[in-house]
C-alpha positions as CSV (number, residue, x, y, z in Angstrom):
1,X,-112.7,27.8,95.1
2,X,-111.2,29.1,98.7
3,X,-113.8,29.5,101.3
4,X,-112.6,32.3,103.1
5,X,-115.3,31.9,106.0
6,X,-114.1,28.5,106.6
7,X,-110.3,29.2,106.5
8,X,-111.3,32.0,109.2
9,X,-112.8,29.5,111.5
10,X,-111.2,25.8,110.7
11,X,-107.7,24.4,110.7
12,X,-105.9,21.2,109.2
13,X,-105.1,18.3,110.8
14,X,-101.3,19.5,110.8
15,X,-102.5,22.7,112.1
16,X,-104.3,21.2,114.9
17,X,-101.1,19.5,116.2
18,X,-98.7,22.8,116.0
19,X,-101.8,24.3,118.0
20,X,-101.6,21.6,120.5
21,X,-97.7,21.0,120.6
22,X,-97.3,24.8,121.4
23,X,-100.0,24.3,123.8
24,X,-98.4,21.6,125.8
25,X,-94.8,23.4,125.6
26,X,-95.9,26.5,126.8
27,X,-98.1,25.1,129.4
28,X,-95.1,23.3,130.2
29,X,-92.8,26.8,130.3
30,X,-95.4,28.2,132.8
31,X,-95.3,25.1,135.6
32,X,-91.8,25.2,135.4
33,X,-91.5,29.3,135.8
34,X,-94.3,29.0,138.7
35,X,-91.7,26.0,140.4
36,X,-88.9,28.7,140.1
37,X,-90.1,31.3,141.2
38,X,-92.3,29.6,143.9
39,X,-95.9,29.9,145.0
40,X,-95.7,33.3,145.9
41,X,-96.3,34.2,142.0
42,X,-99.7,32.7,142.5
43,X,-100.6,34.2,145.8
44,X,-103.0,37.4,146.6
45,X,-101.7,39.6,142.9
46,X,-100.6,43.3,143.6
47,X,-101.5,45.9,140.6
48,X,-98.3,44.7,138.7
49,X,-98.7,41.1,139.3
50,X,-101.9,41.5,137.6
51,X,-100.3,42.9,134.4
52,X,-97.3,40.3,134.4
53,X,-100.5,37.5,134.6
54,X,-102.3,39.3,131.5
55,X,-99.3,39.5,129.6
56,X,-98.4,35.8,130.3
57,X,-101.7,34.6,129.1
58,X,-101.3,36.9,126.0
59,X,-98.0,35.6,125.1
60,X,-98.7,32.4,125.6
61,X,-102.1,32.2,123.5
62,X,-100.3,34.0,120.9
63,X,-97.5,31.3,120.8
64,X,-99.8,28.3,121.2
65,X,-102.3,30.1,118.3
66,X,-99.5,31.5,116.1
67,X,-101.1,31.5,112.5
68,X,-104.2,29.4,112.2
69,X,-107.4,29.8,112.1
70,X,-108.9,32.0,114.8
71,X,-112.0,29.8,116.0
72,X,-110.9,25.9,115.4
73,X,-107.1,27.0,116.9
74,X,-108.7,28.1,119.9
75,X,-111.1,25.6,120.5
76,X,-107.6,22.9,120.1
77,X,-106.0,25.1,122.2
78,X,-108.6,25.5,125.2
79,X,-109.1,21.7,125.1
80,X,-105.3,21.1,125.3
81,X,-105.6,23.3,128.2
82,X,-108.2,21.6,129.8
83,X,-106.7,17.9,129.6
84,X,-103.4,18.8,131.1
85,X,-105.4,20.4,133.9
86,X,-106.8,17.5,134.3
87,X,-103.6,15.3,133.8
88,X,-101.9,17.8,136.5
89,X,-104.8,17.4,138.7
90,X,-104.3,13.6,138.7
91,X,-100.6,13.5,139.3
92,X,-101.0,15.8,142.3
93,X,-103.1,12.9,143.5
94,X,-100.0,10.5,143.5
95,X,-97.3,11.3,146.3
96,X,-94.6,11.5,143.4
97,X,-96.9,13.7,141.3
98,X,-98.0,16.0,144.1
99,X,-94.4,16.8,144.5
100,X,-93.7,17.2,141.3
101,X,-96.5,19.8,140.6
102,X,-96.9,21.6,143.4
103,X,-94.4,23.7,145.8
104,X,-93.9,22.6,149.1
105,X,-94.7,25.3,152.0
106,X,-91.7,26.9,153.0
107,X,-92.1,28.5,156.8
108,X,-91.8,32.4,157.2
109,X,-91.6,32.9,160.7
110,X,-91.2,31.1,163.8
111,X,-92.3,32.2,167.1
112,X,-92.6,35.8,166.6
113,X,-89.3,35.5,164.5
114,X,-88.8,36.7,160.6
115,X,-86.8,34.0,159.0
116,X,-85.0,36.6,156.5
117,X,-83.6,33.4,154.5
118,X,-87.0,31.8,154.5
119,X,-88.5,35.0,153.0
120,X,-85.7,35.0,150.2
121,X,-86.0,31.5,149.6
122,X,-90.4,32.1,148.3
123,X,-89.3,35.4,147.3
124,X,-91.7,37.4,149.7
125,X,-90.5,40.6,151.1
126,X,-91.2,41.5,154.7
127,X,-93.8,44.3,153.9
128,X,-96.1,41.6,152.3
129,X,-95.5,39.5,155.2
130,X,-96.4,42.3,157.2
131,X,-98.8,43.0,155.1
132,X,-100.4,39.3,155.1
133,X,-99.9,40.0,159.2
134,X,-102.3,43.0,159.4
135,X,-105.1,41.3,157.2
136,X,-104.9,38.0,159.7
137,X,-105.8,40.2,162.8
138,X,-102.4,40.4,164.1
139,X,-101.5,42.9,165.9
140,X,-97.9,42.0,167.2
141,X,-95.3,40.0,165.8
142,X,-95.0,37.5,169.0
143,X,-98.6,36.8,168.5
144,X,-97.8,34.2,166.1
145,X,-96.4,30.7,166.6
146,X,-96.0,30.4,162.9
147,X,-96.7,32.1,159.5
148,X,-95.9,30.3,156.4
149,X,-96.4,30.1,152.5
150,X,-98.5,27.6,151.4
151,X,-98.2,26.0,147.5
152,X,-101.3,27.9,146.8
153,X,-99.4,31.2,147.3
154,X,-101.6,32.2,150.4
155,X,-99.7,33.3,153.7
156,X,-101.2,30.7,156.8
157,X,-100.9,31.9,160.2
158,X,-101.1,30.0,163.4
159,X,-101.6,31.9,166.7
160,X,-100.0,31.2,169.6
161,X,-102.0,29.7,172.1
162,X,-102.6,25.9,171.5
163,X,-99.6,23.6,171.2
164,X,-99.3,23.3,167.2
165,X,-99.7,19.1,165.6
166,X,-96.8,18.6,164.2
167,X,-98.6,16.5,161.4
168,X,-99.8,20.0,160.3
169,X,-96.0,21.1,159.8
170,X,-95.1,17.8,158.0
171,X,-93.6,18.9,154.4
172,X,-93.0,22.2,155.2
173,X,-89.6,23.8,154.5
174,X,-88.0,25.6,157.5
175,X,-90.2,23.2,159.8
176,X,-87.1,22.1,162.2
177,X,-86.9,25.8,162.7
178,X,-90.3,25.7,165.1
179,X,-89.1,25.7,168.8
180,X,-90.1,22.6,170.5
181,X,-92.5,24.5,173.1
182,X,-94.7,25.3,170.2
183,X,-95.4,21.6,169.2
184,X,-98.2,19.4,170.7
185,X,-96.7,16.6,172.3
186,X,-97.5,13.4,171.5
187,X,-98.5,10.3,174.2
188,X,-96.2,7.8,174.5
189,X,-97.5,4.4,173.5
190,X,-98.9,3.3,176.4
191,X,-98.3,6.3,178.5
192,X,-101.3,7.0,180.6
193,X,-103.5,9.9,179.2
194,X,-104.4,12.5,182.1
195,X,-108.0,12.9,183.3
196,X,-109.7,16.5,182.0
């Protein structure tokens, strides 16, 4: 006799591994779309951004879940989930992972300068930049030595003011685009440090 109850809830042992095998590959579908289109997808969400996210998870829980059982499918599948976080959050440990995983910065302006082709290149328009500006205090473009997009999909600005470590602009796209003035500079081996 069918238990109805049960087929509701659990799934076979082939059933498990279509669950997890869509998991992985659309798991997989989504790191790769979010290294296309850069971290800017991931940054502060307008209204529609929202949607597109909502509709992403529902189309992918519908593909990893397809036709089994409701309960014992998404248990497999939010475990799935939850062990290639944890394998992504291990390889962005290693210096070959981290590159892998994650976006690199990419540099959206330069002393008081929009780099138009920077912009294009993590697909962020100059309103949001603007935008980004105005909710960092600023109240003039030349008041920044540097804004950029950071692989979290938040907008970093620096002030102008203190010379900027150059360590801190190490991996960033666009970097070599920083005038020289803006940079710390470092001592010399051996160069004598001056007295404050």
């Amino acid at each position: 006799m069918l238990d109805p109850l049960g087929d509701l809830l659990w799934l076979t042992p082939t059933e498990a591994l279509a669950v997890v095998l869509a998991t992985v590959g659309m798991y997989l579908a989504m790191v790769l779309l979010v290294r296309v289109l850069g971290p800017r997808m991931l940054g502060a969400m307008s209204s529609y951004d929202l949607v597109a996210i909502i509709a992403f998870g529902a189309v992918l829980g519908r593909a990893a879940l397809g036709e089994v059982a409701v309960l014992g499918g998404g248990l497999v599948a939010l475990l799935t989930l939850v062990g290639l976080q944890a394998v992504a959050g291990g390889l962005r440990a290693m210096p070959f992972g981290a590159r892998a995983v994650s976006s690199e910065p990419v540099l959206l302006l330069a002393d008081g300068r929009v780099l138009e082709k920077q912009l294009r290149r993590a697909h962020v328009s100059p309103a949001e930049l603007a935008s980004r500006l105005r909710l960092a205090g600023v109240a003039r473009y030349d008041d920044v030595a540097v804004a950029l997009l950071e692989p979290t999909g938040a907008i970093s600005v620096l002030r102008r003011g203190a010379p900027i470590d150059p360590e801190l602009l190490s991996g960033v796209v666009g970097a070599h685009l920083v005038p020289e003035d803006l940079l710390a500079r470092r001592p010399v081996v051996g160069e004598a440090r001056p007295d404050h």
